[in-house]
C-alpha positions in Angstrom: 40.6 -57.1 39.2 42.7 -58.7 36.6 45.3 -56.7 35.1 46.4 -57.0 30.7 49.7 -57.6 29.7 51.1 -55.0 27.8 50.5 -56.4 24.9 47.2 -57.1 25.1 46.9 -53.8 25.7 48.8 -53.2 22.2 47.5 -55.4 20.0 43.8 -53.7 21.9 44.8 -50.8 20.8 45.8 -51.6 17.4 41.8 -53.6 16.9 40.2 -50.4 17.7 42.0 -48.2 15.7 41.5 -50.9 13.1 38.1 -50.5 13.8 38.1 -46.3 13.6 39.7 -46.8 10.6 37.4 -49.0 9.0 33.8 -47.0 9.9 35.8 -43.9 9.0 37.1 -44.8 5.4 33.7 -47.0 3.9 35.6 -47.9 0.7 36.0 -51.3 -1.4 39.1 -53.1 -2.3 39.0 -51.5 -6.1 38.7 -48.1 -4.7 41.9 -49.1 -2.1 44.1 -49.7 -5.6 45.8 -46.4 -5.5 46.9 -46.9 -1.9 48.1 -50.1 -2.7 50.3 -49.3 -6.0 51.3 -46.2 -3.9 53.2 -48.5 -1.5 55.2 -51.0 -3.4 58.2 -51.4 -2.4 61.2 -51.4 -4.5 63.3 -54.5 -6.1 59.7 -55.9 -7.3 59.2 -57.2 -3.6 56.2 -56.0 -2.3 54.8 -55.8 1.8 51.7 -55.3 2.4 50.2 -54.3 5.9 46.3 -54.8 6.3 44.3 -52.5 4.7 42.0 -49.6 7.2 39.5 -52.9 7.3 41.7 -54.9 8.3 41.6 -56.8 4.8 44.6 -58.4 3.2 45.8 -57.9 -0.1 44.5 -61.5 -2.0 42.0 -62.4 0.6 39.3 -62.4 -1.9 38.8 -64.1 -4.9 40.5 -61.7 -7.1 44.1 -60.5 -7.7 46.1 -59.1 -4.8 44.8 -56.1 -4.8 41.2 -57.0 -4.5 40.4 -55.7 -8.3 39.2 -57.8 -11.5 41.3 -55.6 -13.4 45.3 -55.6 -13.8 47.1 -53.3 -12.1 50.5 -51.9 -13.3 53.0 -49.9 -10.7 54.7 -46.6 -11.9 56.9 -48.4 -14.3 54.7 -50.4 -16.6 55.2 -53.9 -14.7 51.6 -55.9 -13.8 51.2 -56.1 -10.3 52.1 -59.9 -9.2 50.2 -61.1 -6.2 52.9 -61.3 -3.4 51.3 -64.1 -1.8 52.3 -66.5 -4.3 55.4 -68.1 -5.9 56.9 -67.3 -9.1 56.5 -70.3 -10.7 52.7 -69.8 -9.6 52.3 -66.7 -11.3 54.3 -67.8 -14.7 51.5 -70.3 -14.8 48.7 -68.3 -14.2 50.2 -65.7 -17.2 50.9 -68.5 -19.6 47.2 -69.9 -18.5 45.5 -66.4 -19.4 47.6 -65.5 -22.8 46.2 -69.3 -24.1 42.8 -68.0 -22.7 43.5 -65.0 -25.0 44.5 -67.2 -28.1 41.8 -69.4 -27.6 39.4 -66.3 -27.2 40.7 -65.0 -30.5 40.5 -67.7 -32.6 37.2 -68.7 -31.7 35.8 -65.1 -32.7 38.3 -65.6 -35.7 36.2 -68.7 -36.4 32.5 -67.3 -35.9 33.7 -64.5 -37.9 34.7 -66.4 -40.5 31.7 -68.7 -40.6 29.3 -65.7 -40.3 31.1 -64.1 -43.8 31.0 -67.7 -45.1 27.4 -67.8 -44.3 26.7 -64.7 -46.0 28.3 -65.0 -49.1 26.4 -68.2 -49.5 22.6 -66.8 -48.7 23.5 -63.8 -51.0 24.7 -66.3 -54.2 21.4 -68.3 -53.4 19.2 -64.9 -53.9 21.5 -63.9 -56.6 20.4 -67.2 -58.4 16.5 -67.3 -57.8 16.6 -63.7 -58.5 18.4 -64.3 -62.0 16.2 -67.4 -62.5 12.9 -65.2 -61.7 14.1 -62.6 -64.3 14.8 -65.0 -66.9 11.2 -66.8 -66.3 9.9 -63.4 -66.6 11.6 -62.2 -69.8 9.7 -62.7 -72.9 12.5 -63.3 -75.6 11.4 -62.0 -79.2 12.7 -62.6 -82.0 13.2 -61.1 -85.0 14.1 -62.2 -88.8 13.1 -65.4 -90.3 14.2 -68.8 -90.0 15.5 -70.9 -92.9 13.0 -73.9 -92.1 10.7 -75.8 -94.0 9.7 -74.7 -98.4 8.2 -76.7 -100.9 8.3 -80.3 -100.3 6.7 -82.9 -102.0 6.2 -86.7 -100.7 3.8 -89.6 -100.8 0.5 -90.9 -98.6 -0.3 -94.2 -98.2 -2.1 -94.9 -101.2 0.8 -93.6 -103.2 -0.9 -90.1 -104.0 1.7 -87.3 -103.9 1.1 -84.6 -101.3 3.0 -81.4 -101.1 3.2 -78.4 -98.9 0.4 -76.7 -101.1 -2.5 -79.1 -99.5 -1.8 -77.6 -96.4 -2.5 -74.2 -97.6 -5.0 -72.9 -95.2 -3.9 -75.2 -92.6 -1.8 -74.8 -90.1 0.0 -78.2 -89.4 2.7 -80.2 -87.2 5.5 -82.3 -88.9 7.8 -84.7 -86.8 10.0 -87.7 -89.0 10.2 -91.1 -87.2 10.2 -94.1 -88.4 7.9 -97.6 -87.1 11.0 -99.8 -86.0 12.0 -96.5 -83.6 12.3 -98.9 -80.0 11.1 -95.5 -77.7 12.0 -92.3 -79.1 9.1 -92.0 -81.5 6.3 -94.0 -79.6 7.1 -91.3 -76.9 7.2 -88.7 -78.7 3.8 -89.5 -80.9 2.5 -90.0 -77.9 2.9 -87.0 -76.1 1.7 -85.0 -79.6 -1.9 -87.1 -79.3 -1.9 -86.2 -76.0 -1.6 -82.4 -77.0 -4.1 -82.9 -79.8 -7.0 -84.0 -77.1 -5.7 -81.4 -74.7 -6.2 -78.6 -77.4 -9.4 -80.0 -78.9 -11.2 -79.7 -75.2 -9.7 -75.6 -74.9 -12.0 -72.8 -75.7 -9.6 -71.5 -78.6 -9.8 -74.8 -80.7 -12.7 -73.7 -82.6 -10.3 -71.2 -83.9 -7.5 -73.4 -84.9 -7.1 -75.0 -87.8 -4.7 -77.3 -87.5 -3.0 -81.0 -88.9 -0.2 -83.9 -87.9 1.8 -85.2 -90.0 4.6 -87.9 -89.7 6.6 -88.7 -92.1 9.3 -91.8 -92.3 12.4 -91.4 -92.7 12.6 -95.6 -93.2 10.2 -96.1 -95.8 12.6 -99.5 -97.2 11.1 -100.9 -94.3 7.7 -98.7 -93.4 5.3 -100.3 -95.8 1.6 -98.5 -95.9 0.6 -101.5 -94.0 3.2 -101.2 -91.1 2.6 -97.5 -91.0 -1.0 -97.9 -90.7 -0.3 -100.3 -87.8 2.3 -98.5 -85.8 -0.1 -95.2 -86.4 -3.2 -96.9 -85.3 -2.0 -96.6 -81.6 -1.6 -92.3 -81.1 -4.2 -90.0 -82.3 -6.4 -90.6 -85.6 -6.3 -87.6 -87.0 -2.0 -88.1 -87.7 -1.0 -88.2 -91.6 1.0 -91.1 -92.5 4.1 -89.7 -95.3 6.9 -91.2 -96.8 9.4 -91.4 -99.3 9.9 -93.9 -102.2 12.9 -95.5 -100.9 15.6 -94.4 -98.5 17.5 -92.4 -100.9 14.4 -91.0 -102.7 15.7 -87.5 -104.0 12.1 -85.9 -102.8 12.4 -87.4 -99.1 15.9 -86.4 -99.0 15.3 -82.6 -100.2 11.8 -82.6 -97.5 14.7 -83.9 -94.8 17.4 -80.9 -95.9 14.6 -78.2 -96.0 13.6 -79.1 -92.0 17.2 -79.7 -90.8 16.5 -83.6 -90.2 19.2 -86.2 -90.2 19.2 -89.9 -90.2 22.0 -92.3 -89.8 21.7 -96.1 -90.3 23.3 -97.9 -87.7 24.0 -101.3 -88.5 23.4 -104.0 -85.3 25.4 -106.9 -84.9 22.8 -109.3 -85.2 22.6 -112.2 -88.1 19.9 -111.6 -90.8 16.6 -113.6 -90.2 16.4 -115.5 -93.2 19.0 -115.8 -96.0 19.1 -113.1 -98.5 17.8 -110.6 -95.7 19.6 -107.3 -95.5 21.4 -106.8 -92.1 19.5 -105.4 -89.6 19.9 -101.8 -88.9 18.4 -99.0 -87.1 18.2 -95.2 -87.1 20.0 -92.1 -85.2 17.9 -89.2 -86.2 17.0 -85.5 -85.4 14.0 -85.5 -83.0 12.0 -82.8 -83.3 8.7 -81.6 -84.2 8.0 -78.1 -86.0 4.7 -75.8 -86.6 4.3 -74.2 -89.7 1.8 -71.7 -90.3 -1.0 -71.8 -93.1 1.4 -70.3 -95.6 3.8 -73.3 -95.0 5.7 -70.5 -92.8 7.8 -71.8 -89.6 6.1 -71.0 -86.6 8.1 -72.4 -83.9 9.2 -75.7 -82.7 8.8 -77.9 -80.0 11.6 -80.2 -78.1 11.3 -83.5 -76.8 11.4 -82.5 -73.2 8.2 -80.7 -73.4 5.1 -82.2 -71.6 1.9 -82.9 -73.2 0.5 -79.9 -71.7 3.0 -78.1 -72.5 3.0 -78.7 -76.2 -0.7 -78.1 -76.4 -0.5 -75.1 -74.9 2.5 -73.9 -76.9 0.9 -74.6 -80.0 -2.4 -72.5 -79.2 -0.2 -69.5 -78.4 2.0 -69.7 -80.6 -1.1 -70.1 -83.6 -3.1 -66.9 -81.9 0.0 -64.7 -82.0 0.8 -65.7 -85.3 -3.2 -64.3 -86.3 -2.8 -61.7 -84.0 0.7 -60.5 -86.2 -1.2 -61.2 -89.7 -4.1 -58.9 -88.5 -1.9 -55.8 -87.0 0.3 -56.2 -91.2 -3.3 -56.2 -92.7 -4.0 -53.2 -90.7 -1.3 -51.2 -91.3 
């Protein structure tokens, strides 16, 4: 029979009251806290026996005590895990306050980006909102404009023509003049457009309407150059002009629709001798409607598409009627 030192028999002894312990007392290491912080010892050196398992403090991957959490003893201090040096546990403090920083400026920044964010989807609704509100307003306006009167000018065969033949008429009026490089090609262009555009609508039968352009060079714009430029828009366009540049008449039409013209000499040599120097024009482009009491109507901008004229000019003729027939009415 073979005999056990005595301590054998000991540290036997110690194992299976290790092992009452342990089926007695089912509890985890974050349960086991309390006992722990209950047994620090003093100076801030702690001892640790095994726990009832037999577990040490540490031997998991957590702090000393077996807890994610921190855990503070009776005095404030966090618990620092015994089983390593000083220096380690300076390290692992500075390690988790840059954690920290680096937590809270990175919510910093995602907070900051998601206000950013915001601000900038709630200007873009502001601004189709305010752009779908101004499309939808219908601006009226009220009084009378000072634009157009009596006027008084010549056609082609040197026959005067005022405002009075257009009684009954309702009637377009944009000044130009033939040597114009772009501006008025374009522009009579885009009216002959509008003329064909409005001719094919179901309304046309109701309008009554007329072009006229009138020079605002006729020292250069003979009948015969007019007749040419003209021949290339729309043939239904009335050719006017002045007698010269500084004809009183052309002058007073000019004042009465708000047009200016400014010569604007080139630096270029005359063509033949005794030629005047060659010049061109900076003038107002724009074309009005008057009504069929030589009334101003509305008027229409160069930016406007042919489309867009033609259907300007139909609405803007029908609500005229429309406003005659309520006055008659009433």
């Amino acid at each position: 029979m073979i005999r056990l030192s005595p301590l054998l028999k000991i540290s036997s002894r110690s194992l299976q009251t290790s092992s009452i312990f342990s089926s007695a007392l089912p509890l985890n290491n974050s349960q086991l806290a309390p006992f722990y912080t209950a047994n620090l010892v003093s100076n801030s050196r702690y001892a640790f026996a095994s726990d009832p398992r037999g577990n040490r403090p540490g031997s998991e991957d957590k702090n000393a005590l077996g807890t994610d959490k921190k855990v503070f003893d009776p005095e404030g201090n966090e618990f620092k895990d015994p089983m390593k040096t000083e220096e380690e546990n300076e390290k692992e403090d500075e390690a988790s306050f840059q954690n920290e920083n680096k937590r809270s400026i990175y919510f910093f920044l995602v907070a900051s980006m998601g206000l950013i964010g915001g601000y900038a989807i709630m200007q873009m609704n502001a601004m189709r909102e305010e752009k779908k509100s101004i499309k939808s307003q219908k601006i009226t306006y009220t009084g009378k404009a000072d634009i157009g009167g009596p006027w008084k000018l010549l056609d082609m065969q040197g026959n005067v023509v005022t405002d009075k033949d257009m009684k009954g008429s309702y009637y377009l009026i944009y000044f130009g003049f033939c040597n114009c490089p772009d501006i008025c090609p374009i522009s009579l262009q885009k009216l002959s457009k509008a003329l064909e555009h409005i001719r094919r609508m179901p309304e046309s039968k109701y309008l009554k309407l007329k072009t006229l352009f009138v020079s605002v060079d006729p020292d250069r714009d003979t009948p015969e150059r007019m007749a040419k430029f003209l021949s290339h828009f729309d043939k239904s366009i009335i050719a006017l002009k002045g007698r010269s540049n500084d004809d009183p008449e052309l002058r007073a039409t000019m004042n009465k629709f708000r047009i200016y013209a400014t010569k604007i000499e080139l630096d270029e040599a005359p063509k033949k001798p005794g030629d005047k120097k060659p010049y061109t024009l900076d003038h107002t482009i724009i074309t009005y409607l008057m009504d069929d009491n030589n009334e101003f109507v509305t008027h229409l901008g160069s930016s406007l598409s042919d489309r867009d004229l033609a259907q300007i000019i139909v609405d803007s003729v029908l609500t005229r009627e429309r406003e005659k027939s309520r006055g008659m009415s009433n």
